[in-house]
Residue, then its C-alpha position, 0 to 999 in steps of 0.5 A: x500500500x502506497x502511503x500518500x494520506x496524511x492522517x492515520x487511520x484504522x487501515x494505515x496506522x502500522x505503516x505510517x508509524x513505520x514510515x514516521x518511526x523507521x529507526x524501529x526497523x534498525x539494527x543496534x549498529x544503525x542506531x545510537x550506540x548506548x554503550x558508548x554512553x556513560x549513563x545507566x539511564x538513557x531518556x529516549x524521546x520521541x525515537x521508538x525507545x521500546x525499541x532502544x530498550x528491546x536491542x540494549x537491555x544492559x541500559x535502562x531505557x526510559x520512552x518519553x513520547x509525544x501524547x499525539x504520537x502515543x493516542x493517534x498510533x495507538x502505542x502500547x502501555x509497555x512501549x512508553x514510560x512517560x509521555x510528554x504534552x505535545x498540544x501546542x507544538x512549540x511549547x512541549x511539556x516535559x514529564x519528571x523523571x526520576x534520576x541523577x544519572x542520565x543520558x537524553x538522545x533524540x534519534x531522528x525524532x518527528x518533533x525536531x522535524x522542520x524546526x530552525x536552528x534556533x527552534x532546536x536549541x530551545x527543545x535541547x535547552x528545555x531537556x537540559x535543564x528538566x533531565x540535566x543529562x550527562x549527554x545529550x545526543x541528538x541525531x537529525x536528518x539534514x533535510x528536515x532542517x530549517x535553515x538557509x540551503x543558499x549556503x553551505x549549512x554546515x556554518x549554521x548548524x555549527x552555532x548550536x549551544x546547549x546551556x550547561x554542556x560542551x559540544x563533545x562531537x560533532x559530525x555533519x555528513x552532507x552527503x549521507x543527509x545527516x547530522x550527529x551532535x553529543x553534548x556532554x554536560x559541564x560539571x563545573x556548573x551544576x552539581x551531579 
């Protein structure tokens, strides 16, 4: 079935979610790798982090998803821990969750679609200062970025800051279509 709708319904409600969330068809080499992350606790927002924690059980995986996603796909209560308000788009809400030692990643996410740069760096700051994750990764696709294509890009992903945090790597691959950031926290400004 050739999916041209733009809502879910009854009959295109798994493949649109396949379509929306392909990481969830990824191997554990195609995703974020979380053993190369410090934390025991990883927040996954928005990215299919049932099936994060399904391919990494040493980690304790936490799902945080979009209320939307969660009633319009019909997720099941075992695929999330905690959902955050997405009603108003540019203003999410974000749950409590309990830990001191955290890692946040946002793998391809379907909020951060379309949003600019500066758009971007409100969400992460928003997550930095409710989790206060030791990392905080983020994985985007560059076509779903709303930035300048007149110029070379680059320049302007470039400028993203996240308070608190240190950009620990940083990898842009124009011709893969996609860009990879870790933010690592500072400890000299707030405690563990």
């Amino acid at each position: 079935m050739d999916l041209k709708q733009t809502q879910v319904t009854d009959q295109n409600r798994e493949q649109f979610y396949r379509q929306m969330y392909p990481q969830q068809m990824d191997s554990s080499q195609q995703l974020i790798n979380l053993d190369c992350l410090p934390s025991p606790d990883v927040i996954a927002i928005d990215c299919c982090g049932w099936h994060y924690k399904n391919l990494f059980p040493e980690k304790h995986v936490l799902s945080v998803d979009p209320i939307k996603t969660a009633t319009e796909f019909k997720l099941p209560r075992q695929h999330v821990y905690k959902l955050f308000d997405n009603r108003v788009d540019q203003t999410p809400v974000w749950p409590r969750v309990q830990s001191n030692n955290c890692s946040v990643i946002f793998d391809r996410s379907p909020m951060l679609k379309y949003r600019s740069v500066d758009q971007l760096m409100e969400i992460f700051n928003q997550v930095q200062q409710a989790y206060q994750p030791k990392n905080l990764f983020v994985r985007l696709n560059l076509m779903f970025v709303d930035s300048a294509r007149l110029q070379d890009r680059f320049y302007d992903l470039a400028t993203m800051q996240v308070n608190h945090t240190v950009v620990k790597t940083f990898e842009y691959h124009a011709e893969l279509d996609q860009l990879s950031i870790c933010f690592g926290k500072k400890f000299n400004d707030y405690p563990n």
